[in-house]
C-alpha positions, 0 to 999 in steps of 0.5 A: 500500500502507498502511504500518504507520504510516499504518494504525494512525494511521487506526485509529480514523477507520476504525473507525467505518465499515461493513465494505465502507468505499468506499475498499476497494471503490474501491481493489479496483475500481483492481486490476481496471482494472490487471488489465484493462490489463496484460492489454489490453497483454500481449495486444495486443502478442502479436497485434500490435494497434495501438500506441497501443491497447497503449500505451494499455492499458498506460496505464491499468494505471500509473494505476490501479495507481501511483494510492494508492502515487503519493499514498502517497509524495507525502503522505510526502515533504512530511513529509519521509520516504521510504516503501516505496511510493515504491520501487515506483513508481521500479521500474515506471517504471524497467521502463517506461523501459527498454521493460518495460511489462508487468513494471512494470504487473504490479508495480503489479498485484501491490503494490496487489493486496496493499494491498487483502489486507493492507487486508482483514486489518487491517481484520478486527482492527479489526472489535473496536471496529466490533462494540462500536460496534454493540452500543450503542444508540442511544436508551432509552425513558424512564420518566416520570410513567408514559409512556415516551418515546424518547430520544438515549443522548447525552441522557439523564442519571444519575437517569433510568429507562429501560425495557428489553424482552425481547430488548433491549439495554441503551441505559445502565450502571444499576441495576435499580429493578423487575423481574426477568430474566436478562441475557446480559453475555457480549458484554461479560465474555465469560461466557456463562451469562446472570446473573439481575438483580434491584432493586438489581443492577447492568446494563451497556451493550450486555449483552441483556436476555433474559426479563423488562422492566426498569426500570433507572435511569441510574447513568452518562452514554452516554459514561461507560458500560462499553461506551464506556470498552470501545471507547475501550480497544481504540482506544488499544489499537490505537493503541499500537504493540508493542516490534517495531513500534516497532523497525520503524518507526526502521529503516524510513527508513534502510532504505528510503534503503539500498535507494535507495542501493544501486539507485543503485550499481548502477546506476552500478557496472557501467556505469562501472567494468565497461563494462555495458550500460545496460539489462541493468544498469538492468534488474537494478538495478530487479529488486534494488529491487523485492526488497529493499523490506521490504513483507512486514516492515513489514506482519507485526508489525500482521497479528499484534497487531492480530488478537491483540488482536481475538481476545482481546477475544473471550475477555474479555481486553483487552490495552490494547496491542500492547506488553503482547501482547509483553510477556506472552509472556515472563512467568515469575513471577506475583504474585497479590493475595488478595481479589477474585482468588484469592477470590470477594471476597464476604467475609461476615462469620461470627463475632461475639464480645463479651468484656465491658461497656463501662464508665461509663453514659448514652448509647445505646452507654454506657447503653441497649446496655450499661448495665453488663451483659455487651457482646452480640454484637449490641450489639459489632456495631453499634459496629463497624459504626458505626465500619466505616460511614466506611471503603471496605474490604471487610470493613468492607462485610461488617461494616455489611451484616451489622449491616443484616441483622440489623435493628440501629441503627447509631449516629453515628461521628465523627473516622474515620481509617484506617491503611491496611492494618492498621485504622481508629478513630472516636468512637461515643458519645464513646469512641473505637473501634479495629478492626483487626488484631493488627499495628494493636492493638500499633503504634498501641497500642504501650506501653499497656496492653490489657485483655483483649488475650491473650485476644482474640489467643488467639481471633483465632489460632483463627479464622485458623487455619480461614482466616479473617480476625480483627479486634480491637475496641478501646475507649479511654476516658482511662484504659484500653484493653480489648477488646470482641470480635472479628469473624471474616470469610471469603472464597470461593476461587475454583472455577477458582483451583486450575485456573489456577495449574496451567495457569500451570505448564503455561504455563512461569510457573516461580514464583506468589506471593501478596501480601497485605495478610491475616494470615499464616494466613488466607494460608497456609491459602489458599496451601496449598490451591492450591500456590502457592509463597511467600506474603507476608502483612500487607503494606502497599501499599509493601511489596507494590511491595518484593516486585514489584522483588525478584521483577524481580530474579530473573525475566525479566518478573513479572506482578500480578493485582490488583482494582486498588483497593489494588494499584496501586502494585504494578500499576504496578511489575510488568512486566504489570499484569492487572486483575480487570475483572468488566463493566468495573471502572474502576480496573482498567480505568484501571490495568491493562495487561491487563484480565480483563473476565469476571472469569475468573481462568482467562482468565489462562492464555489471555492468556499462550498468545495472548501467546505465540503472537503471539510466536512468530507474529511470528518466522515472519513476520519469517523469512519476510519477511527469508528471501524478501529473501535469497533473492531477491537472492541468486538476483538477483545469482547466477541473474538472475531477471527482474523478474516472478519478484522481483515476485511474490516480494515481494508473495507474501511481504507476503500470506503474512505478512498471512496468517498473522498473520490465524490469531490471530483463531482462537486459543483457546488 
């Protein structure tokens, strides 16, 4: 039988195989010749067959069945360590020295029957990083100088084009160059209404081209790509063992040297002390042993996580081990950033509004674009995007796109620096330029006079009042400070947010709060539209982490539900961290314990009903396990069962639990 132990740590080298390995098929072939010869034996002592022919089948049935458990225990001991598997053979041959044969070969039977069940289970949660496996192709046709060429995905580098077919999929993660086709992503996000690629637009590995030909250019190596960084999740995912399984496994040895101890007493006890026979003692003795080995309770804890990862991988949801499965089920509060997850995060900028002239002349800013006159809304625009051109944020994206649409001239900015969460500043044209929020106007502007300020908090207040986000522009020359205008930028709630926050109620998550670094309004006016219950709005990345620890305070286990950019701190602070992963984001992906690869946010609910399932999955396996134990030795010391009725006791009890562990590959909340 393969102990938990072994079979995680054998995960990923088994990963890679076919789905009928040679060793299960070889270990199935064990059990029928075990099953041949304890049968053979049974049968010839009945009808009085030579003996040495009985003897002989019997042989068989204790080579072939003790052949893996013998190794297993052998392997274990030049550790040193004492496993389950060593129990086993110390009963059946225990059986065979007192004259039992059969009941010892039919222990062997049984024991290496269930290592080939539990193999079977196991081996069908694993099937995950097998089925990503072979959703990666194994070679792209390469365009170059108008032929294509058939090329190993291994050699292929960032720059190159390759040519993708109807029907095909994709060899490499790239954006398309020409063509357009729908593209069936749901393999890898689990969405799955196919999504219209078009030049510019970006394709993932393993996805299925549908319609048209593409010609996609490489944007990441082979090893690089979604659906590697996916396979090499999920194994580590495998890998790492769950709270229970952890516990398991430090009680296993004393365990296990408990069971031997207590065969021992006896053993000895009753044939010392109260006179006994040797073989009804060493007989019940062997029968104890065979009950009290904790098969089925080392088993259950894998049998449930592993399919419960599986099965979620399945949903796009990828827990990145089997301790956030655990821990996932006992969340009652979630923490949820604002833009790119309660939002569509594809903010837009909506209004553009000049104040006045920028004062002095020369220059294209000072003198072709102002020359003294009233600023225009195009004229404030390309200022801000040549200020909003350095930053990485997400309205400063919006901002330049919106400068680009409109076919303006972004000039030069120099001297870019950003106060995280609050604005940035740069020199355009030799003025300095800030844009930012109110809370930066009167921080980093604190004790100066702004011309023009009132009346641009007066229109920023309006604006966030209809929910969206505001911006002061801000010139600084070296003798005053006045505002130039402000943007205006809103965001998409997204259609299942609504949805989701009430199935979380329905799920037993007694508190939602938002943490954002937004103005206080926008967030409200988004809050009030889904229900959630307190909002904390302009937080700084420290500050949304001061939140997390007070929620911990309060709560059993908090959760955050983050883009994973500006909210690793507080990802890392929270109990479980779950990452918007839209096709394999890679900071969510690198942050998160839980992952949410359709970029669902209703996968959400989902993830905590499976974490939770798994849960309570495990305390039917554990009083299953742990019940069959008791009972059997109670009925042993009481009733004095005979060791066939133990044996099939035990190992019923292993497969029962593989079993029902197996059932959360079918969950679907």
């Amino acid at each position: 039988m393969e102990t938990f132990s072994s079979a995680v740590s054998a995960a990923s080298d088994r990963s890679t195989e076919p789905a009928e390995r040679p060793v299960v098929r070889r270990q199935a072939a064990f059990v029928v010749l075990t099953f041949f010869g304890m049968v053979t034996g049974l049968l010839g002592g009945w009808f009085g067959a030579p003996e040495s022919l009985v003897w002989s089948s019997y042989a068989v049935a204790y080579v072939f069945g003790g052949w893996y458990g013998l190794k297993e225990s052998v392997r274990a001991l030049q550790e040193p360590a004492v496993e389950i598997d060593l129990l086993m053979i110390l009963a059946a041959l225990g059986a065979l020295f007192i004259g039992a044969p059969f009941e010892g070969a039919m222990l062997l039977f049984l024991f290496s029957l269930s290592g080939v069940l539990e193999e079977y289970a196991i081996g069908r949660s694993r099937t995950a990083i097998r089925s990503l496996i072979e959703m990666r192709p194994e070679s792209a046709r390469i365009l170059s100088d108008g032929q294509e060429t058939t090329t190993p995905i291994d050699d292929v580098e960032v720059g190159d084009v390759f040519v993708v077919r109807p029907g095909d999929r994709l060899p490499l993660d790239g954006v398309v160059e020409a063509g357009e086709s729908t593209v069936d992503q749901s393999s890898l996000t689990g969405e799955s209404v196919p999504v219209t690629k078009a030049p510019g637009d970006e394709v993932f590995s393993g996805t299925i081209n549908e319609t048209g030909s593409l010609e996609v250019q490489v944007t990441r190596k082979a090893e690089e790509s979604a659906i590697s960084r996916l396979i090499n999740m999920v194994e580590r995912a495998q890998e790492k063992r769950a709270p229970t399984q952890q516990l398991i496994d430090r009680f296993e040895q004393p365990y296990v040297m408990s069971v031997l101890a207590m065969t021992a007493v006896a053993v000895a006890l009753p044939i010392t002390v109260l006179n006994h026979s040797f073989e009804p003692t060493f007989y019940r003795a062997m029968t104890l042993m065979v009950a009290a080995s904790p098969c089925a309770v080392i088993i259950s804890t894998p049998a449930a996580v592993l399919s419960a990862i599986s099965a979620g991988g399945r949903q796009g949801v990828l827990f990145k081990g089997g301790e956030h499965i655990e821990t996932a089920g006992n969340v009652d509060a979630v923490a949820f950033d604002k833009t790119g997850t309660l939002t569509e995060g594809n903010t837009r900028l909506t209004d553009v509004s000049a104040r006045g002239a920028v004062s002095g002349d020369g220059g294209s800013i000072r003198g072709e674009l102002v020359a003294g006159e009233s600023l225009t809304d195009e004229q404030l625009l390309a200022i801000a995007a040549a200020v909003q051109s350095r930053s990485e944020h997400h309205l400063a994206e919006a901002t330049v796109e919106a400068a680009r649409e409109r076919g303006l001239e972004i000039p030069a900015a120099t001297g870019f620096e950003a106060v995280v969460g609050k604005g940035v500043h740069a020199t355009v044209e030799g003025r300095t330029i800030h844009i930012g929020n109110p809370r930066y106007v009167r921080t980093e502007l604190e004790g100066r006079s702004v011309d023009g300020l009132e009346a641009g908090l007066d229109a920023v207040r309006d604006l966030e009042h209809g929910g969206k986000t505001s911006v002061l522009v801000v010139e600084e020359t070296d003798d005053r400070l006045r505002v130039l205008g402000w943007l205006a930028f809103s965001d998409t709630i997204r259609a299942d947010a609504a949805e989701t926050i009430e199935r979380l109620r329905e799920r037993g998550v007694e508190q939602i709060v938002m943490l954002t670094g937004d103005n206080e309004r926008v967030a409200q006016y988004i809050a009030e539209e889904l229900g959630i219950d307190e909002v904390y709005a302009e937080l700084l990345p420290e500050e949304k982490v001061d939140h997390i620890e007070a929620l911990q305070e309060r709560h059993e286990a908090v959760a955050m539900v983050g883009d994973g950019v500006n909210d690793a701190p507080a990802l890392a602070t929270a109990d479980i961290s779950i990452g918007m992963g839209g096709a394999g984001t890679d900071v969510a992906l690198e942050t998160a314990d839980i992952v949410l690869m359709s970029d669902r946010l209703d996968r959400l609910p989902y993830a905590f009903a499976l974490s939770k399932e798994t849960r309570r999955t495990l305390y039917i396996n554990f009083a299953i396990a742990f019940g069959a134990i008791a009972i059997m030795i109670v009925a042993i010391l009481t009733a004095g069962i005979p060791l066939p009725v133990a044996v099939v006791g035990h190992e019923g009890s292993t497969v029962l639990v593989s079993l029902i562990g197996l059932r959360l590959l079918r969950f679907d909340g």
